[in-house]
N, C-alpha and C positions, 0 to 999 in steps of 0.2 A: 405899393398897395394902399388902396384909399379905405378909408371908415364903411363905405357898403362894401367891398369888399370879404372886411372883417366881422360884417353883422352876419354874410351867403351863411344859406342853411346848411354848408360843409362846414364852416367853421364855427356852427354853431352850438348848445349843447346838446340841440335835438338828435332824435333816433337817427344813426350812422344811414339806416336801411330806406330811411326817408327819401337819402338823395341818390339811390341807385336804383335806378331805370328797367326796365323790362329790355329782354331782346327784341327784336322784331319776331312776329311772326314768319314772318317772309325768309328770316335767317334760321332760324330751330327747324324748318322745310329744305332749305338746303341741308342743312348738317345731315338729316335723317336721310333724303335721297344720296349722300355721300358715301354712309355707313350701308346700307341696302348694296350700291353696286361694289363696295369694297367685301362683298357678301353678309354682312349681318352683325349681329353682336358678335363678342368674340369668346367661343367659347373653346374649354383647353380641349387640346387633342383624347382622341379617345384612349390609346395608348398610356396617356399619363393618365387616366382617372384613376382614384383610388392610391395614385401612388403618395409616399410621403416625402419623397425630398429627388434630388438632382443628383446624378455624378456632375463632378467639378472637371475644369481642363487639369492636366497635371504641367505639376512644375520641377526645377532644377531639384527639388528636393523628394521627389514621387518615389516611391520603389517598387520593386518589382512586389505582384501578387498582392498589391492593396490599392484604393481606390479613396477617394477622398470623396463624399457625399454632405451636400450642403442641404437645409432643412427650413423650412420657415416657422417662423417664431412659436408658432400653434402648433407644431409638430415635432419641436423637442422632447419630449415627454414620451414620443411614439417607440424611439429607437434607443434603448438604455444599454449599458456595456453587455456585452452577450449574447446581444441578441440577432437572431438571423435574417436576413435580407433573400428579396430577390430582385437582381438588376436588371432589366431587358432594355436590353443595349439597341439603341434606334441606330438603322441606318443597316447594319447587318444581319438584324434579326436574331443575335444570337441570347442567352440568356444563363446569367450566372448566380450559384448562393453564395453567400458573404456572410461575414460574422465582426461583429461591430467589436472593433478591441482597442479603439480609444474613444472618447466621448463617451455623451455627447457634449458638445463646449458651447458655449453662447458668446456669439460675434458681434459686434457692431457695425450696422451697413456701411460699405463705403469709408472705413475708418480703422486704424489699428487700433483694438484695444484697450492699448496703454498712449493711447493721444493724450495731449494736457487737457483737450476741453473735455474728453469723455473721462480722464480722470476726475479733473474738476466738477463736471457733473455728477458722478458718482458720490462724489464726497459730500456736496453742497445740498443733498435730497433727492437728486434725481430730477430737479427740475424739467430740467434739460434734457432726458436724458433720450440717446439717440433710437432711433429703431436699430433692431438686430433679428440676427437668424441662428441658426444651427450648424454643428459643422461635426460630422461623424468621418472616422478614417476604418474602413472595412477591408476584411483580409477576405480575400474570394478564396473560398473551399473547393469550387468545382465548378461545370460547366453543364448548364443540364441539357438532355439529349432529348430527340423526339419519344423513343421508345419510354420514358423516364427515367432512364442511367442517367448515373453523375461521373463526368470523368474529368482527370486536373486538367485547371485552366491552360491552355496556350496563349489564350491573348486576352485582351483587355475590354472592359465595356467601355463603349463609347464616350465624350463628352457630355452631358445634358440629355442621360440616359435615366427612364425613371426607377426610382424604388421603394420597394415595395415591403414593409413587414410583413415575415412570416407568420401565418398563425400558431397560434401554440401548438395546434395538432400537426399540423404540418411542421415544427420544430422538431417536436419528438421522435418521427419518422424521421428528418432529414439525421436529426445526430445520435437517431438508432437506441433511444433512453428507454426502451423498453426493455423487463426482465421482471423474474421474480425474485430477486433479491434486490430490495428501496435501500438506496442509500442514502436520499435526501429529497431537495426541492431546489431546480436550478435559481441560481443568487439572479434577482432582477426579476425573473419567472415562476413565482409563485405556483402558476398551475400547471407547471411542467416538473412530471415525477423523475427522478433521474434513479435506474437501477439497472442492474447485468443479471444476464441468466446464466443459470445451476445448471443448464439440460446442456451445455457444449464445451469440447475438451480445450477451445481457443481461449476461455476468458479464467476460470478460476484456478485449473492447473499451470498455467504459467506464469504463477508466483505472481505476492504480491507486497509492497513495500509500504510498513505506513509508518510517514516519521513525523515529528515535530517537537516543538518542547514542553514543559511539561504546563500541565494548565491547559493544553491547545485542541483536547477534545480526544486524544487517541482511545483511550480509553473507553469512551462513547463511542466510538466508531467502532470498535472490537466488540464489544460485547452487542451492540446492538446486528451486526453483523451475525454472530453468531447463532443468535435467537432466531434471525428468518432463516439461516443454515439449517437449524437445528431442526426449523419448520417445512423445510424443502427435500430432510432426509439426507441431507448429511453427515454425515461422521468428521467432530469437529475435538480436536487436541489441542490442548492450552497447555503451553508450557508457563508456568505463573512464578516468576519469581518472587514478586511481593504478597502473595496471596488474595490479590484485590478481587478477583472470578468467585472466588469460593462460594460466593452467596448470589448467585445470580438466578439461581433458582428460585428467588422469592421479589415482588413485585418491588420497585423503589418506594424511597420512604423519602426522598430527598424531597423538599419542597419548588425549589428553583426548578426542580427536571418535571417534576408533577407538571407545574404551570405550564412546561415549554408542552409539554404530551400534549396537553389540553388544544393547545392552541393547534395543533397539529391533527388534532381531535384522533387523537392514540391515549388509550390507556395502559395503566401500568401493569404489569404482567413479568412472572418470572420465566423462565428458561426450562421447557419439561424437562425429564431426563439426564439428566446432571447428575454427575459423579466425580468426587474427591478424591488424589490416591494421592498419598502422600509416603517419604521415604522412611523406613524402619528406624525406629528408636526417635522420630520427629516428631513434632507436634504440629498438626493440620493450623492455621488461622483460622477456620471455622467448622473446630469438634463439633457443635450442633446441626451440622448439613446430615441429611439424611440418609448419606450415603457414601461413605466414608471407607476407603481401602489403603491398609500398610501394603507395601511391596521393597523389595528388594533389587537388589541390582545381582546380574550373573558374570562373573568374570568371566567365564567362557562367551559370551557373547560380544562381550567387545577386541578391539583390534589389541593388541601389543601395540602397533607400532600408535594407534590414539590415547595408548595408558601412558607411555613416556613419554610422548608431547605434553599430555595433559598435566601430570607429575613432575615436567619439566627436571629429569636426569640429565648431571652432562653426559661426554660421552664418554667418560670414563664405565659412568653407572649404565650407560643404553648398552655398551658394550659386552656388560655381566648380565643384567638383564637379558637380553637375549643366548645368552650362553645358559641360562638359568630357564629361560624359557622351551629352550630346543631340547635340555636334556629333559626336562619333567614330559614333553611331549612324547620323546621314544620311549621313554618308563613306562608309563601311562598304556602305550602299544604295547610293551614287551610282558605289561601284566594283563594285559585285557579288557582295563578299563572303557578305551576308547583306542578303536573300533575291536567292540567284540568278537571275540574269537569265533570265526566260523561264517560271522554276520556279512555276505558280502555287500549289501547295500549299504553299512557302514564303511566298509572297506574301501569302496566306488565314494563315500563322501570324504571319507580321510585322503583316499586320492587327488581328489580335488577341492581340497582345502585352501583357501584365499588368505593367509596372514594379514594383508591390506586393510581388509574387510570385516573379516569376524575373528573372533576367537579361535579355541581349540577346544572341542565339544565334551565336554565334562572334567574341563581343567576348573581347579578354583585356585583362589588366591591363596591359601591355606597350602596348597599342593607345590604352588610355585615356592612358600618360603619355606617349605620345607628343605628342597631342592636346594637354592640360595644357601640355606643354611648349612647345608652338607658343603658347597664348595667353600663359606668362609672355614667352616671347620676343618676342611682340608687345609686350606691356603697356609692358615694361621697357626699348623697344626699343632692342634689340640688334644690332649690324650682321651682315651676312649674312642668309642661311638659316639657322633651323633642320635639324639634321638626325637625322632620326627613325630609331629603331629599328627596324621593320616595314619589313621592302623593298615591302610594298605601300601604303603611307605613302610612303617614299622616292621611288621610284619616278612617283607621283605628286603631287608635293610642291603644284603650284603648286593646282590641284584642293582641297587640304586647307588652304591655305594661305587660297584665296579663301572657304571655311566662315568660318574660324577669324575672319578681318577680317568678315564681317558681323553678327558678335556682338557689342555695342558691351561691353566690360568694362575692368575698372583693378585697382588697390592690388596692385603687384608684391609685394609683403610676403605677402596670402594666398595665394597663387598658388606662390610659394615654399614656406609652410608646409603647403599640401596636398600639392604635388611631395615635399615632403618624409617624409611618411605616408605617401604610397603606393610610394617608393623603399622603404623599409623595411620594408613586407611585402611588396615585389617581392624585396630581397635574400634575405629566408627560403626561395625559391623553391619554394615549395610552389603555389606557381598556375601553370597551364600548363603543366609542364615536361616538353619533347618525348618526354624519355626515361622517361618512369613514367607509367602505363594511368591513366585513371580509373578511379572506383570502378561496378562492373558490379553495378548493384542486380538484377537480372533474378537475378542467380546468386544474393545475397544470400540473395533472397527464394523459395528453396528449400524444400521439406518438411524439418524437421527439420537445419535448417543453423542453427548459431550463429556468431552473425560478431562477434567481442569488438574494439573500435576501440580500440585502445593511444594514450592522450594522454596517458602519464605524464613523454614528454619535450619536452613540447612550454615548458613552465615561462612560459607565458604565457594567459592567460584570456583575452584578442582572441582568438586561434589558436583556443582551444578552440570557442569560439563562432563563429566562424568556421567551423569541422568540423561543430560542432552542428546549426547551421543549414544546409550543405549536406546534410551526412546527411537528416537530417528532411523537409528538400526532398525530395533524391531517391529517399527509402524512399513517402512519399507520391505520387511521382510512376508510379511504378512499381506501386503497389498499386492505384493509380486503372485502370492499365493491367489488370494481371488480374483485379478485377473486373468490369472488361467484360467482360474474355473470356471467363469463369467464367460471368457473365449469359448470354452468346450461346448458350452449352457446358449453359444451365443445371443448373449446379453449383455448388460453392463454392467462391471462393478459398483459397489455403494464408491459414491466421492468421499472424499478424505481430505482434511484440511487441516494444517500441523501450525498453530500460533506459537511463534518463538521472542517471546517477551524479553525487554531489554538485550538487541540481538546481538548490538555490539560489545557485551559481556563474552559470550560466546564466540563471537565471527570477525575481534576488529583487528584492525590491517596487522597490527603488532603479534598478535596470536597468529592469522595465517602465513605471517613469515615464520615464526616459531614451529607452527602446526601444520606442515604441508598437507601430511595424510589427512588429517583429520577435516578440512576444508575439503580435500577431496572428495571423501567418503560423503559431505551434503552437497557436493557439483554433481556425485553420481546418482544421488537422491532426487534431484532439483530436475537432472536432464531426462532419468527414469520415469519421473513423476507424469512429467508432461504426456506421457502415454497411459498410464495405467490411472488418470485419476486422481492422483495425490498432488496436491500445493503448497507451498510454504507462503507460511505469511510470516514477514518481517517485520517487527515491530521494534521502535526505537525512539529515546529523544536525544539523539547523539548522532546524529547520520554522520560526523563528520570522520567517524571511527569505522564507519564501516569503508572497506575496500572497495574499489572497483570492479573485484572478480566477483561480490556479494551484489554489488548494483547489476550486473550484468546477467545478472540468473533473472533479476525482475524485471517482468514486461506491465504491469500493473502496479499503480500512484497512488496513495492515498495523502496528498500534504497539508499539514496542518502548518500551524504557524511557525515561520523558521527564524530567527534575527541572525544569526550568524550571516555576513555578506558574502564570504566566503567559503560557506556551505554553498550557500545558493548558487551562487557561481559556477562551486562543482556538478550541479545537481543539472543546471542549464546544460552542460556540457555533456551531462551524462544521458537524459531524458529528451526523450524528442517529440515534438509536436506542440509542446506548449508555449504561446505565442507570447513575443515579451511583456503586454501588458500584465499577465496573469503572475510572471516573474516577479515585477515591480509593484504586485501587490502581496506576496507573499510574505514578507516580514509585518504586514500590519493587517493578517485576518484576524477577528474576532474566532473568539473562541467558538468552536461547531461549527467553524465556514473551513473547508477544506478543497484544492484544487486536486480535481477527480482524473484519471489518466487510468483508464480501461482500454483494451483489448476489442470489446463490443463498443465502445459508443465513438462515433463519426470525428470527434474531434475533444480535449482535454474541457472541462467546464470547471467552474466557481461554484460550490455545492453548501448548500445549508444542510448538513448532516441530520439528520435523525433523531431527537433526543432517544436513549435509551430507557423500554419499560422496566429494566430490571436494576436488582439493586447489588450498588459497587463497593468492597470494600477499601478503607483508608482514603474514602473521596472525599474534597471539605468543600 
């Protein structure tokens, strides 16, 4: 290279654009008659317009009933986890909805990821940094039809199939989020409301479970529940162990929930109708509620065979017990207490008396240790008479007396120790006591009456359980009653909805191995329900304690935040439908995000809960 070479105006400092040349005319005339007979510019199929991204080929790793959907760079944003797709699949005309349950990821074109130069560009500013796309993996929900039925996919959408975002309205309709009872705001989908309706017997009579741990929102989800219940004319029972419901009647004070309302644009507001009953000789958590009812418990109404579950006798004691049980009951006939002499439609219900079930209709607990007391006094024998507490006992002493001797029994020692258990839920005086009403389910079971049962002073789990299982009882007895009447009326009973607080105190596996009957008596509550209107809701931050025969009653989810890995596990195995991304987000929701798994809506969703207008006690 000579000296004029190195002076050429390429090599020189002047404008780069100085030494480049125009095309010919002659040649930008070919080019255009080129593109003309290749037909035109190129413009995208009509098909794909509007769409947001491709399906992909599938690879050795594809699986059944998902689709991998790539995205361009400007269209990540479009398709966020959750959200619904429509594919129309080129080539066979057919056309599928999808639901996005990983991504969306950002790729690098043409390059792995974790390459060193796209590492090193990443690290170094970005200089470098390469173009990328999107890359969504969608699970097809169904296959849509000409009529507009959606039925399961059989086969797959095509390669370089386009797709499409659903609209939010058209989301709501595909995953059925319609109802008058808001649970929340689907997660991703701000303006998509997600709620189930109060008017069908498929969604809130067939039970509902809502678990997580503490912190994680149950709480809020309960009571905010209960408030649209309470507004749609439900009849809604709280079994409250810690007394946190009591005050829900008056609007929140909390500031953090105020804020959240706000933004939600919900103000705060209490609970109409609300009412406290709480158990004789207890103290409500909040004597200032308006509305405030002592009650009793009736030992005739409960099972024998759920008091010595509950009381946990062995069998030495179940054995006298029931021998103490059987005689006080012919007594009781042979004096005319129950069934009245003459009365046949007591006669026809003493007939058909259910032990399993209920009690023995104007037995008390008073009547039973009377009895008790006569066989230790026999066993033991002790000079004199026994003398009973029942002046209709008393009174006829020698009558009970001749029962009690032709029972042949022994071991003054169990006989003792049973006397002894049933003194000390006789001293609590919660059974029987002349001066405090029973519980008047007829009223309970009102349109729009909430009746929150305060057990936070009761500091014993027999007691609670004890309450439990009367309540249950008699909320089932009572509902069996108005849907006959409702049948005869044809019409339909008021719904009923029985919140059972902390439920693996009550129901966990250790107790229904202990308590056969006693579980069963709410499996026949739980399978009755589903017809007449009445549902349980399970509440708990322990799921791990509950059974499987307790999981198996609920068809409806409420999950709040779970860390146990081994809950989870059990719960994937237990619960169906919800896909595993939602699984692998479940130990790290934020408090108020809960995974929703209804009856009415089309497939399980990520829900921003509701904050609650009303105000909770013992919340910090």
């Amino acid at each position: 290279m000579d000296k004029k070479d190195l002076e050429s105006p390429v090599n020189s400092n002047h404008d780069a654009k100085n030494s480049v040349q125009a095309l010919p005319e002659a040649v930008l005339e070919s080019i255009g008659q080129q593109v003309e007979q290749a037909g035109g510019e190129w413009r995208e199929p009509p098909e794909y317009e509007g769409s947001v991204g491709r399906t992909m080929f599938d690879t050795p790793a594809s699986a059944d009933g998902t689709v991998t959907v790539l995205l361009p760079k400007e269209n990540i944003g479009a398709l966020p986890s959750q959200s619904l797709v429509r594919i129309k699949s080129v080539g066979d005309g057919r056309s599928y909805l999808g639901a996005v349950v990983k991504g969306p990821f950002a790729e690098p074109d043409g390059l792995r990821a974790d390459a060193p130069i796209v590492v090193t560009a990443t690290v170094r500013g970005g200089i470098f940094m390469p173009k990328y796309h999107g890359r969504v993996q969608v699970e097809l929900i169904g296959e849509e039809l000409e009529d507009g039925g959606v039925v399961p996919p059989r086969r797959r959408p095509l390669p370089n199939s386009p797709v499409f975002a659903l609209p939010s309205v058209q989301v709501a309709d595909v995953l059925r989020t319609g109802g008058d009872i808001r649970l929340g705001l689907a997660d991703s989908q701000e303006d998509i409301e997600v709620a189930v309706p109060s008017t069908t017997k498929q969604v809130l009579p067939r039970h509902t479970g809502i678990l997580g741990t503490t912190g994680g929102g149950k709480s809020t989800t309960v009571s905010g529940l209960v408030a649209q219940l309470q507004q749609a004319g439900i009849a809604s029972i709280i079994l409250d162990t810690e007394g946190e419901y009591t005050a829900i009647h008056e609007p929140t004070d909390d500031q953090h929930m105020q804020r959240a309302l706000s933004r939600r644009e919900m103000t705060p507001a209490g609970v109409d109708n609300t009412h406290v009953y709480h158990l004789v000789g207890r103290e409500p958590a909040n004597p200032d509620h308006p509305s405030v009812t002592e009650f009793k418990l009736d030992f005739s109404q409960l099972s024998p065979h759920a008091i010595k579950e509950i009381l946990d006798f062995t069998d030495a004691q179940q054995q006298r017990f029931f021998q103490a049980f059987d005689v006080c009951k012919q007594i009781l006939r042979d004096l005319g207490v129950y069934p009245a002499r003459g009365n046949r439609t007591e006669e026809q219900q003493a007939l058909e008396f259910d032990e399993l079930e209920t009690g023995y209709l104007r037995m008390t607990l008073s009547h039973l240790i009377d009895i008790a007391s006569a066989f230790h006094h026999m066993v033991s024998k002790s000079p004199g008479d026994p003398e009973p507490y029942n002046p209709v006992f008393r009174n006829n002493l020698d009558q009970v007396m001749q029962r009690v001797r032709a029972v042949r029994s022994d071991s003054e020692v169990s006989w003792r120790a049973l006397l002894g258990k049933l003194w000390r839920l006789h001293r609590l005086q919660i059974f029987d006591n002349p001066r405090v009403p029973s519980v008047d389910y007829a009223a309970m079971l009102q349109p729009g009456r909430v009746c929150i049962i305060d057990l936070s002073d009761t500091d014993s789990p027999q007691v609670n359980n004890l309450v439990i299982a009367q309540i249950l009882r008699g909320v089932q007895r009572q509902q069996d009653e108005n849907y006959q009447q409702a049948v005869k009326a044809n019409s339909r009973p008021t719904p009923v909805l029985v919140f059972i607080e902390e439920a693996h105190e009550f129901l966990s596996a250790q107790r229904i191995k202990d308590m056969p009957v006693l579980f069963q008596q709410v499996a026949r509550i739980a399978r009755r329900g589903r017809k007449r209107w009445l549902g349980l809701v399970f509440i708990t931050q322990l799921p791990q304690h509950l059974p499987d025969e307790v999981i198996g009653l609920v068809n409806n989810w409420v999950l709040h935040k779970i860390n146990d890995s081994n809950v989870v596990s059990r719960l994937r195995r237990s619960i169906g439908g919800i896909d595993a991304a939602l699984w692998d987000r479940l130990p790290n929701l934020a408090p108020g995000q809960a995974i929703i798994s209804f009856t009415s809506l089309a497939r399980p969703l990520l829900v921003a809960i509701d904050p609650t207008p009303c105000k909770l006690q013992m919340v910090e």
